[in-house]
N, C-alpha and C positions, 0 to 999 in steps of 0.2 A: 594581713600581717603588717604590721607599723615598720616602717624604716626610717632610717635616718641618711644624710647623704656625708659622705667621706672624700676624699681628696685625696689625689697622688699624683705623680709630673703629668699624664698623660691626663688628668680631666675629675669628672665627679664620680662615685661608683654611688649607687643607692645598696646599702647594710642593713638587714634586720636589725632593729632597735636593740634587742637582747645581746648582739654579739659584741663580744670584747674585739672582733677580729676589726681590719681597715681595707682600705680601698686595695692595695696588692692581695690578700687574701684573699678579696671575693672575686677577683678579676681572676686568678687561679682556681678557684672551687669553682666559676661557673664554664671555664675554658678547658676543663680536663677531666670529662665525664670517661671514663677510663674505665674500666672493668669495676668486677664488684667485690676485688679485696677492699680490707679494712684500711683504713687512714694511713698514716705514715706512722712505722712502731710507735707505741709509748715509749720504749727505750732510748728512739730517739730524741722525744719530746722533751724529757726530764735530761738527758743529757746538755741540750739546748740548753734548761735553766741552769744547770751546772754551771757552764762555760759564758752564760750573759752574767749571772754572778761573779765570778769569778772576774771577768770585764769588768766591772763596773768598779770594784775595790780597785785593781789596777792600775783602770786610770784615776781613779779618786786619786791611789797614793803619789801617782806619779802627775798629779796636778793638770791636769787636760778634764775633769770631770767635777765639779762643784760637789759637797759632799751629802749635800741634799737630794740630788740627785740619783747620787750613786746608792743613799738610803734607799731609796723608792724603790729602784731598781732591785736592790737587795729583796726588799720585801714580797716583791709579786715572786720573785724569780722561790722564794721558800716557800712562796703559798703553793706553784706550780711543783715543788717538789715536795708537798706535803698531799697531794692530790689530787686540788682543788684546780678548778679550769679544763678540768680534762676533755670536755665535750667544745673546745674552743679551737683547736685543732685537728680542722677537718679536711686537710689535704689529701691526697692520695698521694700514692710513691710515681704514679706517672706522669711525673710534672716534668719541667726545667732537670735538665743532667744536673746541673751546678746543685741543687736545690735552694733556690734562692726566694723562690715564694714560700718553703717551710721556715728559714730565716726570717723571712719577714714577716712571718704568720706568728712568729715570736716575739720579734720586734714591736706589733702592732698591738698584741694584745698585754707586752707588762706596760706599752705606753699608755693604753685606753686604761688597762686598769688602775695605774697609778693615779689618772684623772676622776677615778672616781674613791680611791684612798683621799683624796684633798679633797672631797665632797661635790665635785661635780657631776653634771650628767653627759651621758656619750653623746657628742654630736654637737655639744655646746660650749662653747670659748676655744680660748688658744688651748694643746696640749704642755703641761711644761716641759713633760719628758716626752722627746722627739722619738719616732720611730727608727732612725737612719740617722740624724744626728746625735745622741745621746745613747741610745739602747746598741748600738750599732756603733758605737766610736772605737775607733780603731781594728776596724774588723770587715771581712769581704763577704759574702755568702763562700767565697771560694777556701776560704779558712775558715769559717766556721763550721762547714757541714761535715769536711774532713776530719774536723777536730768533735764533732758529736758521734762519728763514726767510731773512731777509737774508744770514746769514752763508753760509748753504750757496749762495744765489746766486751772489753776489757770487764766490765761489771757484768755482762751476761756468762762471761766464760769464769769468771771467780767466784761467781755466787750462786750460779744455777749448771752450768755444764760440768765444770771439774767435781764438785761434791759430788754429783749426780753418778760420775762414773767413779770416783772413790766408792760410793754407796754397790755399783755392782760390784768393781772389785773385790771387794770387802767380801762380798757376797759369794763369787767363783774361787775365791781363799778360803772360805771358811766348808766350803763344799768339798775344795780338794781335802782338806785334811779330815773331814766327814767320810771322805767314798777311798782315803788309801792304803783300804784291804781288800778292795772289792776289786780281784784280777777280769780282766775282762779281751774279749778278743780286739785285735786293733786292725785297721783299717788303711790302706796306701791304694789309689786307684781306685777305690771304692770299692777294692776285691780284698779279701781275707788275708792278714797279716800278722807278725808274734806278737803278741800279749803285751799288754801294758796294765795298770790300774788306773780304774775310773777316776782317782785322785790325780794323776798324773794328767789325764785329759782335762781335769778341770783346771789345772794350775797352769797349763798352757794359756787356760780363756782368761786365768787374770792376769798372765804375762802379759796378752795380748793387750786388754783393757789398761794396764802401765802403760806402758809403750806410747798408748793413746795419749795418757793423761802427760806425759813426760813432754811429748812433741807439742800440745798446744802449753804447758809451760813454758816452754821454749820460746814460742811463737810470741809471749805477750812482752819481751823484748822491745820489739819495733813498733807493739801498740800503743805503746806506754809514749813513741813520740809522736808531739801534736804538734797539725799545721798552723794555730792559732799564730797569729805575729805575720805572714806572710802576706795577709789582705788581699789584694786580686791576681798577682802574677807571683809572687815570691819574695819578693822585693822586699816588704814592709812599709810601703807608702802608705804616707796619713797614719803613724805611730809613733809614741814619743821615744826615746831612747831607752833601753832598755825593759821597754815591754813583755816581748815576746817571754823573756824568760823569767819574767814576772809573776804573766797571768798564768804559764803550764806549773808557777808554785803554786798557785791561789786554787788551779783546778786541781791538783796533788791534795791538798790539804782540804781541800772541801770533801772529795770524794774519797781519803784514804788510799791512794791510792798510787804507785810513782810516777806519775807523766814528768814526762820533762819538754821541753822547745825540742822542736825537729830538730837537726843543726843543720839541713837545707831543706829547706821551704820550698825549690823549685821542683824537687823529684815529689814532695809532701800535697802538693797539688796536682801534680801532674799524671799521681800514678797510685796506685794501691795495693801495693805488693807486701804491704806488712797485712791487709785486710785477706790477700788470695792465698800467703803462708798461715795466716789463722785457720783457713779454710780449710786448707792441705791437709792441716791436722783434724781436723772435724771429718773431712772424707776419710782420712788414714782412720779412726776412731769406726766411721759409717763400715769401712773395707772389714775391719774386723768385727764390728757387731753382726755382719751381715752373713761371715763366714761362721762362727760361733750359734747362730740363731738356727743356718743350715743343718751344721751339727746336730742338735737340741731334736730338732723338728723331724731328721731321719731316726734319730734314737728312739724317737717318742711315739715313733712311727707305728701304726698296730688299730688297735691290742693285737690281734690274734692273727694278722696276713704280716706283720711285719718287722723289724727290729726289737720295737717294745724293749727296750734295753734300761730303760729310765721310766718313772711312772711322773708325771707332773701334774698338780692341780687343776682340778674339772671345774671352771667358772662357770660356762653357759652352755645351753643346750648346742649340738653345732647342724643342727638338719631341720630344714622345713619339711622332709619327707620321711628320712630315714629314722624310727624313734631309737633312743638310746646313744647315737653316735654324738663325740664330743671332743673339737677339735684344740689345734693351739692355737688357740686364739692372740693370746699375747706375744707368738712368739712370728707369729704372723704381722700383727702392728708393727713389731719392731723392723722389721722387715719391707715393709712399705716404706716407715721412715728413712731408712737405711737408702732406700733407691729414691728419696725423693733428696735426700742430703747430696748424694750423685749428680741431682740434675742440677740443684742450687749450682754445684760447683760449677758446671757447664757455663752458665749464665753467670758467675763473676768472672771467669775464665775472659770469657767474651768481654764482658763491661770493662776488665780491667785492661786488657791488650788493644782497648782501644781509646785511650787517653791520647787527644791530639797536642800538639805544643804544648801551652803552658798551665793545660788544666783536663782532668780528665771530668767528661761530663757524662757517667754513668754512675754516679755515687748512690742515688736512692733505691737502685734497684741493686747492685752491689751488696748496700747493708740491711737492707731488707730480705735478702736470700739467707745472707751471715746469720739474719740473728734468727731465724724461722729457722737453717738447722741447726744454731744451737740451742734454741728452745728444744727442740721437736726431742733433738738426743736425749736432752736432759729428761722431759716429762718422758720417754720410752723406756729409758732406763727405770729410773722408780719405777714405773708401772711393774714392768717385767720382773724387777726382783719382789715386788712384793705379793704380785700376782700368780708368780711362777717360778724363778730359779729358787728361793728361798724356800719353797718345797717340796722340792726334786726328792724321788728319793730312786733309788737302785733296785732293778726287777729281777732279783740276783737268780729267781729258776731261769729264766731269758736269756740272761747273762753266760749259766755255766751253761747253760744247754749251746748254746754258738760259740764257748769256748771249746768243748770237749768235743765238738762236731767241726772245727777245723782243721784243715789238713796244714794249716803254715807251720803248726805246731813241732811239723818236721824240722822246721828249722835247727832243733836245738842237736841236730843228729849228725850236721856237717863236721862240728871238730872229731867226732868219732868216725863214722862212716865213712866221711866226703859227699862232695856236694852231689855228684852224680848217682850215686847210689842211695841218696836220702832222695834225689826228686824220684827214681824209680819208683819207692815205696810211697810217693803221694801221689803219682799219677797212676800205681796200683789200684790206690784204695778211693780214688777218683771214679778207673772206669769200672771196676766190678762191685760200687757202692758197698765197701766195706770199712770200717772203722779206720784210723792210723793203725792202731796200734795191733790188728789182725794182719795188716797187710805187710810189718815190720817183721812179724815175726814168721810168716807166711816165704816171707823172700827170702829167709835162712843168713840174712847179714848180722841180725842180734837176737838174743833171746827174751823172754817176757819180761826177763828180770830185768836185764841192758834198759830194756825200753822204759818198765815204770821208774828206773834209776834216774834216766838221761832226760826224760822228755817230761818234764814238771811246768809248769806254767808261770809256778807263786818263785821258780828260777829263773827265768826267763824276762824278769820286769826291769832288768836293771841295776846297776849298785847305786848303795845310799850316797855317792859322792856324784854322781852324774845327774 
């Protein structure tokens, strides 16, 4: 392999000829042999050019950055967000807390490559755009990773997480109003309860799914503010006067999006509690996919030993041994994802309760959990509504047969009867396994008539205002 040799405070590194990267880069790819995840998000990566663009106008307008310069800058920073350079950023998330070699891994490669925009080759003459001075002007690793943090959320959770649960919602809405004839027996304790309609349980699963989408609306509040301006402690050292709330318009506008200046920088470094209430809601989202999928999965339970109450799409064979047998599969993935969203939380929980003074140095592993559950929700969601809720359909022999075979049914006997003389008649017809409605009339408290009168099921669901 041809190499080239690079320079940084501490000495020479030897760089593969081909790499855009510099001497801080390679001294982290070869010092942090780290498990075998993937690099540090791409989310991250293009957030990075977001935010060195956005720097670069900045300081161009506010006169600290020659305008030459800040072209150059421009330029690589839209290649980087057109695509291009992607295999140039090869860090791993277990680097530096701060993340300040993925900084620099940024730094070093729109410098190298501007050098080669002006027709040079890597490795040879002065760079004109500096890695740390120019690329880096006015800016810490300690505000800038925070401020790529925010950025890449805020764009994962607007354009891949909320659609994504719009899309089930959508989906458990249009269900309810599909299944709300289909009276079905209901369920408290996981023992036999009065009737409800399957529309009614499914308009709980897109209450639930709002709810979801509501709290991480919420949450992008505090994402929207960036630490960018604060540079190593808070402060704003090495910034010209009115910076900070310059470059959060420049990142606003570039990315569509409302970032505004932290309005303190000391807590915007120190801490990540607008990252761990993003999350909050990601788990609140995971809490109820997780209890909805349960649902799905007992109902769907069967064919012939169990609930069967729902019939859902056969994708794939489900037995290496048993032939014919054919599980939920999708609703199984979801469900993994759902406990792995869990544990992400676990692990920002931690990273972020341990920010010491005046910077917290668990950011890589922080936004890398973030954005893996909220990828993970997003792709589980599509899957499952396309593979599975959207074909649900109602097993209604199933259905009436464990409606008409429950004893809760009594319930509707207490305004008549009273409650003690209605459990009689189900703990009747309990122990000498006979029907309700044998056992009602058996006990001589009502007659056939009373009963088919009183004890209706399609009565029992509720009024239209509740």
């Amino acid at each position: 392999m041809e190499y080239r040799v690079e320079r940084d405070t501490m000495g020479e590194v030897r760089v593969a000829a081909d790499k855009l990267w510099g001497a801080q880069t390679q001294r982290s790819y070869e010092n942090f042999k780290i498990g075998s995840e993937a690099s540090m998000p791409r989310e991250i990566i293009l957030a990075f050019a977001y935010l060195k663009k956005a720097a670069a106008q900045a300081n161009c307008e506010l006169g600290v950055l020659p305008a030459e310069k800040a072209s150059l800058i421009e330029r690589v920073c839209d290649e980087i967000l057109s695509g291009a350079h992607a295999d140039m950023f090869p860090l791993v998330i277990w680097q530096t807390g701060s993340g300040t070699q993925s900084n620099m891994n940024m730094n070093e490669v729109i410098a190298n490559r501007a050098h080669q925009i002006l027709g040079n080759k890597l490795g040879e003459g002065s760079l004109l755009i500096h890695p740390n001075d120019d690329v880096n002007k006015s800016q810490s690793s300690n505000d800038t990773f925070p401020t790529a943090m925010h950025i890449a959320a805020v764009k994962m959770l607007q354009e891949h997480t909320i659609p994504a649960l719009e899309r089930i919602q959508a989906s458990f809405t249009t269900k309810s109003k599909e299944f709300e004839g289909v009276v079905k027996i209901g369920r408290t304790h996981m023992m036999d309860a009065t009737p409800l309609t399957l529309g009614q349980e499914f308009s709980g699963y897109a209450a639930l799914i709002a709810k979801g989408i509501s709290a991480l609306k919420d949450s992008l509040h505090d994402l929207y503010e960036l630490a960018l301006g604060g540079t190593a402690v808070g402060t704003g050292i090495n910034t010209p006067d009115g910076y900070s709330a310059l470059v959060a318009q420049k990142i606003a506008q570039l990315t569509g999006y409302a970032f505004v200046s932290a309005p303190n920088k000391f807590e915007a470094l120190s801490a990540h509690n607008a990252v761990v209430r993003a999350h909050g809601a990601l788990r609140q989202v995971a809490i109820s996919l997780m209890k909805i999928a349960n649902d799905l999965r007992m109902m769907t339970s069967g064919p012939r030993s169990g609930l069967s109450e729902i019939l859902i799409p056969e994708n794939e064979p489900g037995s290496s041994i048993m032939p014919g047998k054919v599980n939920p599969t999708q609703i199984e993935a979801l469900t993994m994802v759902c406990a792995q969203v869990m544990g992400n939380d676990a692990a920002i929980g931690v990273g972020a309760m341990l920010g010491q003074f005046e910077l917290n140095v668990f950011k890589p592993v922080i936004i890398s959990n973030f954005l893996q559950s909220a990828k993970l929700l997003s792709d589980a969601c599509h899957s499952i509504v396309e593979h599975c809720v959207d074909g649900i359909r109602p097993n209604t022999k199933k259905i009436t047969e464990h409606l008409n075979n429950s004893l809760m049914l009594v319930t509707a006997l207490n305004t008549h009867i009273g409650y003690a003389n209605a459990a009689k008649i189900a703990k009747k017809a309990h122990a000498e396994d006979i029907t309700l409605r044998e056992a009602a009339i058996s006990s001589g408290l009502l007659t056939a008539e009373d009963f088919d009168q009183w004890v209706d099921p399609k009565k029992m669901i509720g009024k239209k205002d509740q």
